[in-house]
C-alpha positions as CSV (number, residue, x, y, z in Angstrom):
1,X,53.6,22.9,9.2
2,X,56.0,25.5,10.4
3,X,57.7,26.8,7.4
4,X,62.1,28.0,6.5
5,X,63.2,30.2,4.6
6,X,66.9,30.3,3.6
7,X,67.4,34.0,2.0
8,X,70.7,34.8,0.5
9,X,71.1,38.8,1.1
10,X,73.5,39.3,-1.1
11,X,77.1,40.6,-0.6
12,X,77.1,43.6,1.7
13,X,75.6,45.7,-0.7
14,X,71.6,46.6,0.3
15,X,70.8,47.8,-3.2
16,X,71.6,43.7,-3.9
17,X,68.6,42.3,-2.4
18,X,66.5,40.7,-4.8
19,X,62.7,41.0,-5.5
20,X,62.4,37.2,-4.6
21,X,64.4,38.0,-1.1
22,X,62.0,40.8,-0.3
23,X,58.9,39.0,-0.9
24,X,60.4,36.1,1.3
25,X,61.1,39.1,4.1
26,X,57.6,40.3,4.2
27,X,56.3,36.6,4.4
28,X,58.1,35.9,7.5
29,X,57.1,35.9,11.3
30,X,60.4,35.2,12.6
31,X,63.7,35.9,12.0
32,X,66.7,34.0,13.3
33,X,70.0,35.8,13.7
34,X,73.0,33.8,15.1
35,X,75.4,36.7,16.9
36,X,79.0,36.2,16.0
37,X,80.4,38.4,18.6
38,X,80.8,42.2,19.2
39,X,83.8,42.0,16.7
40,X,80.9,41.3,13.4
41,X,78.1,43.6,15.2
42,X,77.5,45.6,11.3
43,X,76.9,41.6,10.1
44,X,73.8,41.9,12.3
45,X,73.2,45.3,12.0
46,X,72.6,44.7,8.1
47,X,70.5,42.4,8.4
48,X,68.5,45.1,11.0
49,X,68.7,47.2,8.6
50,X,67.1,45.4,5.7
51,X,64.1,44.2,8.2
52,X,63.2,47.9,9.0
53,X,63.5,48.8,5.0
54,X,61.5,46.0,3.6
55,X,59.0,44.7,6.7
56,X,56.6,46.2,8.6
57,X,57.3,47.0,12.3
58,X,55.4,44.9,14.6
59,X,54.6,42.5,11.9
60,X,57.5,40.5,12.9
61,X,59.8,39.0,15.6
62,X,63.6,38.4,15.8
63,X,65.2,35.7,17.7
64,X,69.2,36.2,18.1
65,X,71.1,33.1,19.5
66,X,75.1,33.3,20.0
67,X,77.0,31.0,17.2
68,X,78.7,28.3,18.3
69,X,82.6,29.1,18.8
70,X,84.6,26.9,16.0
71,X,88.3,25.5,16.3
72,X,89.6,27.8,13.9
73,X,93.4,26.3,14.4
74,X,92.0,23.1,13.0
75,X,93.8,21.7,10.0
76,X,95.3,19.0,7.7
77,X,93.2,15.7,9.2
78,X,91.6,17.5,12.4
79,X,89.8,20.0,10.0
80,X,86.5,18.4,8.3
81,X,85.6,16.3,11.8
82,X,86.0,20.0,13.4
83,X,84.0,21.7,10.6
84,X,81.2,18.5,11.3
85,X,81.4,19.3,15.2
86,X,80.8,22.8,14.9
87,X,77.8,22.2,12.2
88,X,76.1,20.0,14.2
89,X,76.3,22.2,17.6
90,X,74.5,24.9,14.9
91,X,72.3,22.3,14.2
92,X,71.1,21.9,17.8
93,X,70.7,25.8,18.1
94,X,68.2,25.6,14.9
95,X,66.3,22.5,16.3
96,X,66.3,24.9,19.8
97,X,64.8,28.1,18.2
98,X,62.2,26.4,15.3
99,X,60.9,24.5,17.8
100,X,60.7,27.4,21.0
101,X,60.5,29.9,18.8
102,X,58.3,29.5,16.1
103,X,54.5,28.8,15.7
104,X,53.5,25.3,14.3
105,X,51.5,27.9,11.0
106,X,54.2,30.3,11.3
107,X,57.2,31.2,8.7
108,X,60.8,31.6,10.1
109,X,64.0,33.1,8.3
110,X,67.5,32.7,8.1
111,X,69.2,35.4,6.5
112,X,72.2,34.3,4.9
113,X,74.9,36.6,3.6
114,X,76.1,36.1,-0.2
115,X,74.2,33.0,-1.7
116,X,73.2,29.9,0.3
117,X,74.5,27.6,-2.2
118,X,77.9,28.8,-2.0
119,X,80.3,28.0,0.7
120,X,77.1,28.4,3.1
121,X,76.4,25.5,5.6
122,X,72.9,26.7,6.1
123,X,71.1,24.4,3.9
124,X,73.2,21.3,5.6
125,X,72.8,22.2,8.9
126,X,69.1,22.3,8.4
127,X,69.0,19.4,7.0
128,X,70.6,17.6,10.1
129,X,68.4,19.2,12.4
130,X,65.6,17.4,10.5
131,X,67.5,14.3,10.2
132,X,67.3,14.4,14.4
133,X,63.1,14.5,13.8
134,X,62.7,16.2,16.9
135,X,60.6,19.1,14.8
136,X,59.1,19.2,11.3
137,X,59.7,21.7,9.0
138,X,59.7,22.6,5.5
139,X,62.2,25.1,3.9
140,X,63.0,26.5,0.6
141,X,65.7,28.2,-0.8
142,X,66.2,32.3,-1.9
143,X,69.2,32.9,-3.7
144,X,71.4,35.8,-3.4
145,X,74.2,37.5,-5.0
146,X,77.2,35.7,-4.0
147,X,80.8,37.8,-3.1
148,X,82.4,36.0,-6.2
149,X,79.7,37.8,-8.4
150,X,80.2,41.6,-6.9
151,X,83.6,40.6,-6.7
152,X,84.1,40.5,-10.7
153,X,81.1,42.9,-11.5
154,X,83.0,45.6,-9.0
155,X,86.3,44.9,-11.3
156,X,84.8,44.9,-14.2
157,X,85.7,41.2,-15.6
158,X,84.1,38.1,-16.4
159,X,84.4,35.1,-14.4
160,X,85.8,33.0,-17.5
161,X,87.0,32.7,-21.1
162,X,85.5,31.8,-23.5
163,X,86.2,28.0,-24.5
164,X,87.8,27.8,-20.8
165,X,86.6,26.5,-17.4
166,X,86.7,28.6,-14.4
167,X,86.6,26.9,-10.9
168,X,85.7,28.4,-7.7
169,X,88.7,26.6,-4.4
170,X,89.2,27.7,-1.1
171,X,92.8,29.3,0.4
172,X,93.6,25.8,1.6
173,X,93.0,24.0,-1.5
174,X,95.2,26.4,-3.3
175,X,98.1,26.4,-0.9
176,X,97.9,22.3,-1.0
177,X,97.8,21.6,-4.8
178,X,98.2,24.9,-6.3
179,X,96.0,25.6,-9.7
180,X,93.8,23.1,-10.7
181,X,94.7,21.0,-13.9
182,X,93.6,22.2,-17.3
183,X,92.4,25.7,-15.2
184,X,93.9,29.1,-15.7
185,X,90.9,31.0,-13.9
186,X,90.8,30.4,-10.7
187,X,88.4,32.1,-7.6
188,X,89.2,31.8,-3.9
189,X,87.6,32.1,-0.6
190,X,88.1,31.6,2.5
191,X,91.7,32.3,2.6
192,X,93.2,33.1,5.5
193,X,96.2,31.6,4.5
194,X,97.0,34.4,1.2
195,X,97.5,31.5,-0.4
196,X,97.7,33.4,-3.5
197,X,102.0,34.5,-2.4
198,X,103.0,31.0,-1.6
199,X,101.0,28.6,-4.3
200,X,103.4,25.6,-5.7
201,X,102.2,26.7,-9.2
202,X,102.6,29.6,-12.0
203,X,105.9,31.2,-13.3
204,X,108.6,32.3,-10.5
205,X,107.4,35.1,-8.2
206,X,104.0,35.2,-9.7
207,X,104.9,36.5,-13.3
208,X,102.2,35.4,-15.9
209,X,99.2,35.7,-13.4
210,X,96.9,38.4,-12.9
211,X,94.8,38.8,-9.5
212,X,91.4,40.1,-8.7
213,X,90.7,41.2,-4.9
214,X,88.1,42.5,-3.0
215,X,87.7,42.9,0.9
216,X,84.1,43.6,2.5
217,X,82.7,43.9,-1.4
218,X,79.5,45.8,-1.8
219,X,80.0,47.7,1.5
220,X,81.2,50.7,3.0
221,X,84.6,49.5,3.7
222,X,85.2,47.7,0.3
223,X,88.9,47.6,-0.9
224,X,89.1,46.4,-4.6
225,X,93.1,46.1,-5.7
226,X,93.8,44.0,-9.3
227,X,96.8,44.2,-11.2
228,X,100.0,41.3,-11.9
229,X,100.4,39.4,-8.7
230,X,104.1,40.2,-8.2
231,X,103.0,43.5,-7.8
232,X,99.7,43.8,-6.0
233,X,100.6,40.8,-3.5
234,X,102.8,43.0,-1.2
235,X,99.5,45.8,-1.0
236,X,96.5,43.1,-0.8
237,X,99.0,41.6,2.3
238,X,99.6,45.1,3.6
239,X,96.1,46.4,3.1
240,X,94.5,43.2,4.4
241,X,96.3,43.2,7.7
242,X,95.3,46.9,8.2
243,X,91.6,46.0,7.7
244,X,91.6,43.1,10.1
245,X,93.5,44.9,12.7
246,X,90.7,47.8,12.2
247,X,87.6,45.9,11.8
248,X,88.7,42.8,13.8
249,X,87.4,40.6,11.4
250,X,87.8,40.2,7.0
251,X,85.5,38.8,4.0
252,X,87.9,38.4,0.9
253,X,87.5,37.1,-2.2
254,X,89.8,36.7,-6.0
255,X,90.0,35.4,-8.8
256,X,93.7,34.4,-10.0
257,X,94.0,34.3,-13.6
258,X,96.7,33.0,-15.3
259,X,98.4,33.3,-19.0
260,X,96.1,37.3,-19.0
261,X,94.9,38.3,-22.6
C-alpha cells in the first residue's frame, strides 16, 4: 500500500528539524511540494534545502503542483464554505499526485511548515481525498516545532502561568469577541487583521497588556518586538508593513498577555 508521511519541519529554523522528521526524510521516495507562487519561492527553497542536507541525491523524487488560489476577501458567513472550497480543490491535487505520482510500495511526503496539528489543513485534506476512495493510502503523522513554540522560546517566556490557562485564537477571533473568558494569555495567528490595536477588550489604549511578536521566526528575516502594547503596536504595524511590502508575503505570530507580573 502506498504510504504518507505528514512531516512538520518546524518554524523556519533548519537546526529545528527533529530526529523523527529526518528519519521520515530519508524513508521517502517522493516528495510533494505545492508552489505558492514566485512571491513564497524561499518556502520551497527550504524545504530544497533540507532534502539536499538530510537525503541522498538520486535516492529520491520531487513532485511540485501549483496550490489552489483561495478567496482571501472571504469573511463573516462566506468564510468557512470558502475555506471548505479551497480544501477540497487541495484535496483533488493530493488524490492527482498519490495516485500519478507515486508507486503502489512507495512512500510519499508532505512537508509541512510548523507542526501539522496546528492551524495545518494537511491532515484534513488527506483525509478527504481518502473519503473520495479513488486511491488508498496510509499516512502517519511527524510533528514539528510549531511558530507559537519558537515564538516564546525566541522571547524568552513561557506560554502560561502557573495555575492559569493559556489559549491559542486566530486574528479574526480576537477582533470578533476580544479575550477569551477566564484567559489573560492569549496567542494569535493568522492575523491579518492586527487585531491586537483594535480588540473590544483590556484597559483603554492597551494599558495592562503586554505583547509578544515575531515575523518569519526561526529565519533569516525574523523580527522579534515585545514590550506594553500601547507602545510596541505603532512599531509591530510599522515594521510589519515594511516586511510585507519587501518580502511580498508575512508569517506572524503573539502572544497577548494581560494583567503582566
Amino acid at each position: 500500500m502506498r504510504e504518507i508521511h505528514v512531516i512538520g519541519i518546524g518554524a523556519g529554523d533548519p537546526d529545528q528539524l527533529t530526529l523523527q522528521a529526518v528519519k521520515a526524510l530519508k524513508s521517502t521516495d517522493v516528495f510533494f511540494i505545492l508552489d505558492k507562487g514566485e512571491e513564497k519561492d524561499d518556502l520551497v527553497r527550504l524545504r530544497r534545502y533540507l532534502l539536499g542536507e538530510h537525503c541522498t541525491e538520486g535516492t529520491y523524487r520531487v513532485v511540485e503542483a501549483p496550490d489552489p488560489a483561495r478567496d482571501r476577501k472571504a469573511s463573516g458567513a462566506d468564510y468557512s464554505p470558502a475555506v471548505g472550497d479551497w480544501r477540497s480543490r487541495r484535496a483533488e491535487i493530493y488524490e492527482r499526485l498519490i495516485a500519478d505520482e507515486l508507486g503502489e510500495d512507495e512512500s510519499g511526503a508532505f512537508l509541512v511548515w510548523g507542526d501539522p496539528s496546528l492551524y495545518d489543513g494537511t491532515i484534513g485534506v488527506l483525509e478527504e481525498a481518502l473519503g473520495r476512495g479513488a486511491v488508498v493510502f496510509a499516512y502517519d503523522v511527524v510533528p514539528g516545532i510549531s511558530s507559537v513554540s519558537s515564538l516564546a522560546a525566541r522571547h524568552r517566556t513561557g506560554l502560561s502561568r502557573v495555575g492559569r490557562p493559556v489559549q491559542i485564537t486566530t486574528g479574526r477571533r480576537l477582533a470578533d469577541a476580544g479575550f477569551p473568558e477566564g484567559v489573560d494569555d492569549v496567542v494569535v495567528m493568522l492575523d491579518a487583521r492586527q487585531a491586537f490595536r483594535h480588540y473590544p477588550g483590556g484597559d483603554e489604549g492597551g494599558g495592562g497588556i503586554y505583547i509578544y511578536w515575531g515575523a518569519y521566526v526561526g529565519t533569516d528575516d525574523e523580527i522579534l518586538v515585545s514590550g506594553p502594547l500601547d507602545e510596541a503596536a505603532p512599531r509591530i504595524e510599522a515594521l510589519r508593513a515594511e516586511a510585507r511590502e519587501r518580502k511580498g508575503w508575512i508569517m506572524d505570530t503573539y502572544l497577548l498577555r494581560r494583567h503582566p507580573e
